[in-house]
KEKEFI-276575 format. One line per 5 residues: for each residue x, y, z of C-alpha. Coordinates in Angstrom, 2 decimals, decimal comma. Layout:
N
X Y Z; ... .
% end
This chain:
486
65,48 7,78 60,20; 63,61 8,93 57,08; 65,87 11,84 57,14; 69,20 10,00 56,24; 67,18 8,92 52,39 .
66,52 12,54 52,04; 69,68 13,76 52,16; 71,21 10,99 49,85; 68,66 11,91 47,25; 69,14 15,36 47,51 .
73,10 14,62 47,81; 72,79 12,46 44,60; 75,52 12,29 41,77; 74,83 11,01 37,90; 76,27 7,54 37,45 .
79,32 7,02 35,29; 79,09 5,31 32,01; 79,25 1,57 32,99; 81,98 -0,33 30,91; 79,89 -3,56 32,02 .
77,53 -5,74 29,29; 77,27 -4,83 26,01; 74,39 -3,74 24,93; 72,56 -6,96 23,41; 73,42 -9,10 26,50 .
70,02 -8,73 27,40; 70,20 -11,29 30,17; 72,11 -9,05 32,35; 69,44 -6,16 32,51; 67,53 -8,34 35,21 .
70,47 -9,28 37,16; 72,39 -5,90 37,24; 69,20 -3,89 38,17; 67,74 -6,55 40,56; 71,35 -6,61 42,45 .
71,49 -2,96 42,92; 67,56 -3,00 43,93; 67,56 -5,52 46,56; 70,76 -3,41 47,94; 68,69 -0,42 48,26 .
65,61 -2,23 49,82; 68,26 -3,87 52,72; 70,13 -0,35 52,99; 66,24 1,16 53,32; 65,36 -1,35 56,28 .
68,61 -0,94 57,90; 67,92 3,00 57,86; 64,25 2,55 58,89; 64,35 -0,77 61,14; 67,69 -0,01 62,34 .
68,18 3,36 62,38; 71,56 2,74 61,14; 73,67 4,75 58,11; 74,67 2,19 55,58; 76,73 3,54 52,47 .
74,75 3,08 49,81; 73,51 5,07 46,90; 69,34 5,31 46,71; 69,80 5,86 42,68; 72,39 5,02 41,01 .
72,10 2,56 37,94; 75,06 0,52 36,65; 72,92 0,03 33,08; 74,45 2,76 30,87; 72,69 4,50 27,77 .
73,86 2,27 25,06; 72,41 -0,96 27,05; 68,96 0,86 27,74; 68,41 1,91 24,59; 68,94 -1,72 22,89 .
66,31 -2,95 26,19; 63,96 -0,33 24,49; 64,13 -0,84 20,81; 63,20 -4,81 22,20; 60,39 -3,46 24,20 .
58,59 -0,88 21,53; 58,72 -4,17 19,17; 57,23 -6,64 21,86; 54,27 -3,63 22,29; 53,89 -3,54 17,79 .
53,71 -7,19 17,49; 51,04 -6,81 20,39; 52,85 -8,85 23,27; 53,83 -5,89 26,01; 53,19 -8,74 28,54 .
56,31 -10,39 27,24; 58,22 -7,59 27,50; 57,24 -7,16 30,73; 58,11 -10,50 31,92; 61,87 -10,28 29,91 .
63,07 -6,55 31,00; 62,31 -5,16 34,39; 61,43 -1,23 33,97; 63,72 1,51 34,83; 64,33 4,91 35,53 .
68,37 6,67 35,55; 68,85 4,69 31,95; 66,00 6,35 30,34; 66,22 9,88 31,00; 67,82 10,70 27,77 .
64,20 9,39 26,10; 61,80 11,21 28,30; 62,16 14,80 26,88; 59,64 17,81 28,42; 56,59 15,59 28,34 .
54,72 15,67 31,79; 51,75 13,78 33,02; 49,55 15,71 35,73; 46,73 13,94 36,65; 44,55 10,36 36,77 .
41,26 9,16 36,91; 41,01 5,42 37,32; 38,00 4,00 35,24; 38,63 0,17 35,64; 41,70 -2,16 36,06 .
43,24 -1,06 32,41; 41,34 1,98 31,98; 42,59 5,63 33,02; 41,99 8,97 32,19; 45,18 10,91 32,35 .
46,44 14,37 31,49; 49,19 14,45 29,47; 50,31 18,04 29,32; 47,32 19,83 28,16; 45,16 17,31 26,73 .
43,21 14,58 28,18; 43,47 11,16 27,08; 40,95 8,20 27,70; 43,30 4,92 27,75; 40,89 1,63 27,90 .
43,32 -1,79 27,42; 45,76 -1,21 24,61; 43,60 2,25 23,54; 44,26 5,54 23,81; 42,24 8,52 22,34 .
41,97 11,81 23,52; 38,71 13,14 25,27; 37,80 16,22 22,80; 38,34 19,44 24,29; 38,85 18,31 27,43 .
42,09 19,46 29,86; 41,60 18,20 33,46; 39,42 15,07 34,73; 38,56 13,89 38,44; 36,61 11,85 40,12 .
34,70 11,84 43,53; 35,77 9,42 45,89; 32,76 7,27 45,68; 33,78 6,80 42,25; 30,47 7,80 40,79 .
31,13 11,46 39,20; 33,55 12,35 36,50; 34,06 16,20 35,83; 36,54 17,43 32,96; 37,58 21,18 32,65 .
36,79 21,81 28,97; 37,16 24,60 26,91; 33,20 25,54 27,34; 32,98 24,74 31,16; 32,86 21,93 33,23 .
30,96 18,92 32,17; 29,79 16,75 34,94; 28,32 13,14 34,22; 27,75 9,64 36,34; 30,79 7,65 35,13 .
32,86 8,53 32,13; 29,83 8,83 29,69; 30,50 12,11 27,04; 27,05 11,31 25,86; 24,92 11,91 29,41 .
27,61 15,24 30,19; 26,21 18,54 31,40; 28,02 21,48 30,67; 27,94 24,02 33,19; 29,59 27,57 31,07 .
32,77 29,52 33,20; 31,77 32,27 34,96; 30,53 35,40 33,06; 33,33 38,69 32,86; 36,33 36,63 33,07 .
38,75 35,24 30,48; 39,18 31,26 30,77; 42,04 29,53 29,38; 40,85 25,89 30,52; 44,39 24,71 29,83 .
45,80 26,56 33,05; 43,42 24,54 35,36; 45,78 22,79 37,54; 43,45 21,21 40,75; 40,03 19,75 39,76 .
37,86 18,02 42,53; 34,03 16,99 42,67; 32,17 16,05 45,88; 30,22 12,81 46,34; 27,00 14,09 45,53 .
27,87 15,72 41,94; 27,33 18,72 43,37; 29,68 20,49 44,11; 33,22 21,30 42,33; 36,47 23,38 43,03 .
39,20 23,83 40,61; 42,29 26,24 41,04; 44,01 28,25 38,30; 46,82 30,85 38,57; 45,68 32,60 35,85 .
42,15 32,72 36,77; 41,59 32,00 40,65; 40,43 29,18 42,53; 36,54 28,62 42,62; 33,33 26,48 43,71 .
30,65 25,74 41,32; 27,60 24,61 43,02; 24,78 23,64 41,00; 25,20 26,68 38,98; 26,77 29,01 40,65 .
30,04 30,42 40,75; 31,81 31,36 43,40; 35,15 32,89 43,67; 37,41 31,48 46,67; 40,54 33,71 45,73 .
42,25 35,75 45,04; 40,60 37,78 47,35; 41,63 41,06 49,54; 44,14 40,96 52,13; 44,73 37,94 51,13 .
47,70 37,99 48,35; 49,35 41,15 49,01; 52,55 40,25 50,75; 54,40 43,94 50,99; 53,76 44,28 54,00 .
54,59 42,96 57,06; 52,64 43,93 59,34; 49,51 43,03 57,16; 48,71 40,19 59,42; 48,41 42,52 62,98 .
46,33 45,13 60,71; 44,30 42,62 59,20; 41,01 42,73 61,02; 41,14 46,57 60,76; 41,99 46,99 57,08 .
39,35 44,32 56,35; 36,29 45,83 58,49; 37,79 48,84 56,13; 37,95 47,11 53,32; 34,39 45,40 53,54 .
32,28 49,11 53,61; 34,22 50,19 50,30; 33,63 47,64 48,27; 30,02 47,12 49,49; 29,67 49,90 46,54 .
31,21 47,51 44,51; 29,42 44,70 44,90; 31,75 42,61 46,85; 30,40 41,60 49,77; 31,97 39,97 53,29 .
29,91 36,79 53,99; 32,77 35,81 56,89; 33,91 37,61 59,64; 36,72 40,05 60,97; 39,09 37,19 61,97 .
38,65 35,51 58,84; 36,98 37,29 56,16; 35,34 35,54 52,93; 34,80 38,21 49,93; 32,06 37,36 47,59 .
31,99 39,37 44,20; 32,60 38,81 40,56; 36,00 38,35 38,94; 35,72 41,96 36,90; 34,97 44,07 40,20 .
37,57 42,27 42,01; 40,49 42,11 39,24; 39,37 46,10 38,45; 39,91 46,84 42,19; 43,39 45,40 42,55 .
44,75 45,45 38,98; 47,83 43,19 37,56; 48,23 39,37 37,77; 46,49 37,24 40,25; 49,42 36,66 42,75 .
48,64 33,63 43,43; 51,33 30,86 42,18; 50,76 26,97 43,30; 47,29 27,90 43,85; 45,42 24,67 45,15 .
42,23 23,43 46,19; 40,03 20,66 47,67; 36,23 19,88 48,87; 35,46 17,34 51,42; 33,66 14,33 49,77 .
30,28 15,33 51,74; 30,92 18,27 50,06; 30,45 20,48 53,06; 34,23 22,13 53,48; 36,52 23,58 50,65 .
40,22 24,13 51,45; 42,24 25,80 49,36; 45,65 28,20 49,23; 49,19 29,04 46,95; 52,32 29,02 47,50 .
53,69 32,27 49,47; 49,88 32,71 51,12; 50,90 34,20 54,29; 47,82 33,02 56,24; 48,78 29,13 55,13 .
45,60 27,05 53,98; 42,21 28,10 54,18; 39,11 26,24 55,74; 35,50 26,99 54,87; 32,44 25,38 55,83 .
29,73 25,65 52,90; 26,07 26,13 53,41; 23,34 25,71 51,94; 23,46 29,71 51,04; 27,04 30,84 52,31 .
30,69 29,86 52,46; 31,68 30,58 55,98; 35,04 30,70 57,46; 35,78 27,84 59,27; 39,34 28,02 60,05 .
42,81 28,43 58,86; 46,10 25,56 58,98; 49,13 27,28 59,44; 51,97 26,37 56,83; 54,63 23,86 59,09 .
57,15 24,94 56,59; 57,51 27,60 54,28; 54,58 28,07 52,04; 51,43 26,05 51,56; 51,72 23,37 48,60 .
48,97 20,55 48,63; 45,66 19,11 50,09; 43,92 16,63 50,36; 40,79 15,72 52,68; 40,30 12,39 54,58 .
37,54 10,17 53,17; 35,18 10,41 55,96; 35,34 13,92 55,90; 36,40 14,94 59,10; 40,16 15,82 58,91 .
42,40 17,36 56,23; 45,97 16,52 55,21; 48,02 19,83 54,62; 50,88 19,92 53,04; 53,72 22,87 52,88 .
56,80 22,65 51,53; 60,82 23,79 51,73; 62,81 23,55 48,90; 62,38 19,79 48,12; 61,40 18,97 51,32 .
57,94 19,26 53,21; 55,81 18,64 55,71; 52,13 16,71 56,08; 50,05 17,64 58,97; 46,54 16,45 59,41 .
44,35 18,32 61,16; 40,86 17,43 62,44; 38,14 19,70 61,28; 36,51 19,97 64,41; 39,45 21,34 66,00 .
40,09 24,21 63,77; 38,00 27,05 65,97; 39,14 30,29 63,65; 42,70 31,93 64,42; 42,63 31,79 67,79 .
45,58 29,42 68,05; 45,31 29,01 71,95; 41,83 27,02 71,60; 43,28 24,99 68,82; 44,88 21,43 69,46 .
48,46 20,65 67,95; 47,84 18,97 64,62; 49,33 15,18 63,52; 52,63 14,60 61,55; 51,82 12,46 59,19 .
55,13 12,84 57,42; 58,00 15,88 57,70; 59,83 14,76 54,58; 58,44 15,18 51,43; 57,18 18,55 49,09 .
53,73 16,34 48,12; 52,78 16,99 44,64; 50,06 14,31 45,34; 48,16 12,23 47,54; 46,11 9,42 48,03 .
44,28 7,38 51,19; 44,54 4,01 51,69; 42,89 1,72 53,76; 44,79 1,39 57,14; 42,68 -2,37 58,28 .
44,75 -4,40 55,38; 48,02 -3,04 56,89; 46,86 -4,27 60,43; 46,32 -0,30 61,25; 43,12 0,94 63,25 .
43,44 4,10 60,92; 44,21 5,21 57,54; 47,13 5,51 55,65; 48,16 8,44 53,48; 50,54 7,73 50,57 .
52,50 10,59 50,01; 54,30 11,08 46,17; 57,03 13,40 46,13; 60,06 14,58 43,94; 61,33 10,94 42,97 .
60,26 8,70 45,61; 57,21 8,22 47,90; 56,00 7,49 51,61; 52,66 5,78 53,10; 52,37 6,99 56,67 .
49,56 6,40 58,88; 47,70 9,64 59,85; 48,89 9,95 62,75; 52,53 9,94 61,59; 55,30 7,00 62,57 .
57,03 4,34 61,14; 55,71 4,62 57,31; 53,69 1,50 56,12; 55,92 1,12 52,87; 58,21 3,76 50,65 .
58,39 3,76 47,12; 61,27 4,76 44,64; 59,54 6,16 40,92; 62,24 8,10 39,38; 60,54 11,40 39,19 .
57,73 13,74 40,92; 55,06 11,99 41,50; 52,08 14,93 40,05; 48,63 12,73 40,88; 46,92 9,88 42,53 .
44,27 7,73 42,28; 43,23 4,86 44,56; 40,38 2,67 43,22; 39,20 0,48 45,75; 37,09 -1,85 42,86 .
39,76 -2,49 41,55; 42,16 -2,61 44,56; 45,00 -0,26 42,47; 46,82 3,05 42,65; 47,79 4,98 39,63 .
50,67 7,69 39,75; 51,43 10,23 36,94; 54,54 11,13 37,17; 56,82 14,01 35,62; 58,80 11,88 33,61 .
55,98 11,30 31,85; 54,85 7,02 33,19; 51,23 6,61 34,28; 52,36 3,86 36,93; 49,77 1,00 37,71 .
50,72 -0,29 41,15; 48,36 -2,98 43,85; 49,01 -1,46 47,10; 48,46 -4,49 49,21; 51,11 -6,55 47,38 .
54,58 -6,22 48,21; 56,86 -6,11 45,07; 59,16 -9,63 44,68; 62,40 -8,90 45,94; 64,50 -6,94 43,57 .
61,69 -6,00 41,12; 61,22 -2,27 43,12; 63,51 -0,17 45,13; 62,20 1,23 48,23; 60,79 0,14 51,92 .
58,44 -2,70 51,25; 58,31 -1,35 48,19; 54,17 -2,16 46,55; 53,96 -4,59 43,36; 53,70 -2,72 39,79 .
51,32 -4,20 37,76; 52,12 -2,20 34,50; 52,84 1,14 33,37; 52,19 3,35 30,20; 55,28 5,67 28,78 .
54,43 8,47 27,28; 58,38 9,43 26,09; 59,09 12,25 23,48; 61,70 9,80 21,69; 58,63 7,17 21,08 .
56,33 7,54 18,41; 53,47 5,86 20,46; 53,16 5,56 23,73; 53,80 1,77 25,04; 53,12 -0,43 27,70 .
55,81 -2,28 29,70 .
% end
């Protein structure tokens, strides 16, 4: 089913120049791209419905260069005269026809503060956008949110300032860890728990951590956890980590887990003195439970797949450990009740979403542990979001999936997905508000897309499966001067 759009986007070819409209017969932008749309939306059912093969290409775009680029001088004037609404309503957006404008400008995360407000990360800065205004947030390079939409935390150049809603004025700065060099820019997974808490963040260049209250704790890298020389590490492990655990008592770095699944506690200096050279982590990742009572966390290449640890009121204990479906270990995200975790792990493009119930993970004996859920075996997730399963006529969630170009909204359990979506480009974060009843996607091609999930788009307007209804979207192109609404 799903299968046969994977390969066509992964089979994909560039489209030829078009010798079609010229380039101020604006009237044919609509009807060219709403033909080829409503093609791919039939040739989508049929595939998905039908389980048939219909011969039709997922992304090509008849609308050459020339034509685009007249559409866009149209719609950067429509946004200075202050009417982007018009140029919404005259020129559908694109993707293919554009590509030429979007440059290496990436966005990488989004915080939804209202219906027209965002904070989003555009490369290393954060920028607060509220209606038709955008400034940047000083100093800050990462935001999130907790999922009851009452704590904002931003990864800052002095620490990481906390406050109820997006209020600089009220923040508290907690400082980085002592002994260790911070470059706040390299922060690339930010999460806060319900309660305000509790964060995690995950850098390759300085580890993945949990701050409670005030205190640090480092989460990796960690031993016997990174080195991948040898292969026989995993056999050895409970062995070489008893081992391990009375040397670097001396050290300072203590084992607060077990033999099966060990949990070193120490600081950053003792542990980076002790195994020398970079982190080896790459990918790293991280998330906390929105009761704030589990962290799960890994990289790409971690043997042992994704981590699970319960948290205490004193102690981080291991809790249990999700074995990578594919190759290596790529994204998380936990369930908003608390109680299961999505993992993702990725192939090439490709991927794999399990979710796996918490109270099923018993340690690394695999024989007590039930099979997990395939929520989707398609897509390499660079983000995810939950949405609520009762308004698709589900008796359980729905996890909307954003990978390299297009997306998929599965219920948990895996099946026929709810709706996919076609974006353009990898889809790097997600934010549902329920307030406000939207989704926001940054995506690599640098367009903070404003979507309602519940609405299907109009027919032609959107290219996938029951494709969802943009609202707006901001473009943040290297070719525009300022960014623009459309």
């Amino acid at each position: 089913m799903l299968r046969n759009i994977f390969s066509r986007l992964l089979n994909k070819t560039e489209p030829e120049a078009s010798e079609g409209p010229s380039a101020h017969d604006f009237d044919s932008w609509n009807r060219i791209g709403r033909a080829k749309a409503l093609n791919v939306c039939a040739a989508l059912e049929a595939i998905i419905d039908l389980d048939e093969s219909p011969d039709e290409d997922l992304v090509e775009d008849e609308r050459d260069e020339e034509f685009a680029d007249a559409v866009l001088d149209e719609v950067v004037a429509l946004n200075a005269a202050g009417h982007w609404q018009r140029a919404r309503e005259r020129f559908d957006p694109a993707h293919t026809p554009f590509t030429s404008h979007m440059g290496d400008v990436g966005l990488h995360a989004v915080v939804i503060l209202g219906p027209d407000a965002f904070l989003v990360r555009l490369d290393d800065q954060v920028l607060h956008i509220d209606g038709g205004e955008i400034t940047e947030v000083d100093g800050a390079t990462m935001a999130a949110i907790s999922r009851n939409r009452r704590w904002i935390v931003l990864a800052t150049g002095q620490g990481l300032a906390i406050s109820e809603g997006f209020d600089p004025a009220t923040q508290e700065i907690t400082p980085w860890p002592e002994d260790i060099e911070v470059d706040a820019t390299t922060v690339r997974c930010l999460e806060i728990s319900d309660d305000g808490k509790s964060v995690v963040l995950a850098s390759d260049e300085f580890g993945i951590w949990l701050l409670r209250g005030s205190d640090w704790t480092l989460l990796a890298p960690r031993p016997g956890h990174v080195d991948e020389d040898d292969e026989d590490e995993d056999d050895d492990a409970g062995a070489d980590d008893a081992e391990a655990t009375a040397d670097e008592a001396e050290d300072g770095v203590r084992n607060v887990g077990s033999d099966d699944c060990p949990v070193y506690i120490g600081s950053y200096k003792d542990i980076k003195a002790k195994f020398g050279g970079p982190l080896g982590i790459d990918v790293s990742h991280v998330a906390i439970s929105p009761d704030g009572h589990y962290v799960a966390y890994g990289w790409q290449d971690a043997y042992g797949g994704h981590y699970v640890e319960r948290i205490t009121e004193t102690t981080i204990e291991p809790h249990g450990r999700i074995e990578a479906e594919s190759d290596y270990p790529y994204n998380l995200r936990f369930t908003d009740d608390s109680k299961s975790l999505l993992s993702n792990s990725r192939y090439g493009s490709s991927g794999v979403t399990v979710c796996r119930d918490l109270a099923s993970l018993k340690g690394d004996n695999d024989e007590e542990e039930d099979e997990p859920q395939t929520t989707d075996d398609y897509l390499r997730a660079y983000g995810m979001t939950q949405l609520p399963g009762e308004v698709y006529g589900l008796g359980e969630p729905v996890a909307w999936i954003g990978g390299a170009g297009w997306s998929h909204a599965a219920p948990l359990s895996g099946g026929k997905p709810v709706f996919t979506q076609f974006l353009g480009s990898a889809l790097r974060g997600f934010d549902f508000d329920p307030v406000s009843g939207r989704v926001a996607v940054a995506s690599a091609s640098g367009v903070l897309h404003v979507l309602d999930p519940f609405s299907e788009a109009q027919p032609g307007r959107e290219r996938g499966y029951h494709p969802r209804r943009e609202v707006f979207r901001w473009i943040f192109w290297e070719t525009l001067e300022t960014p623009i609404r459309w």
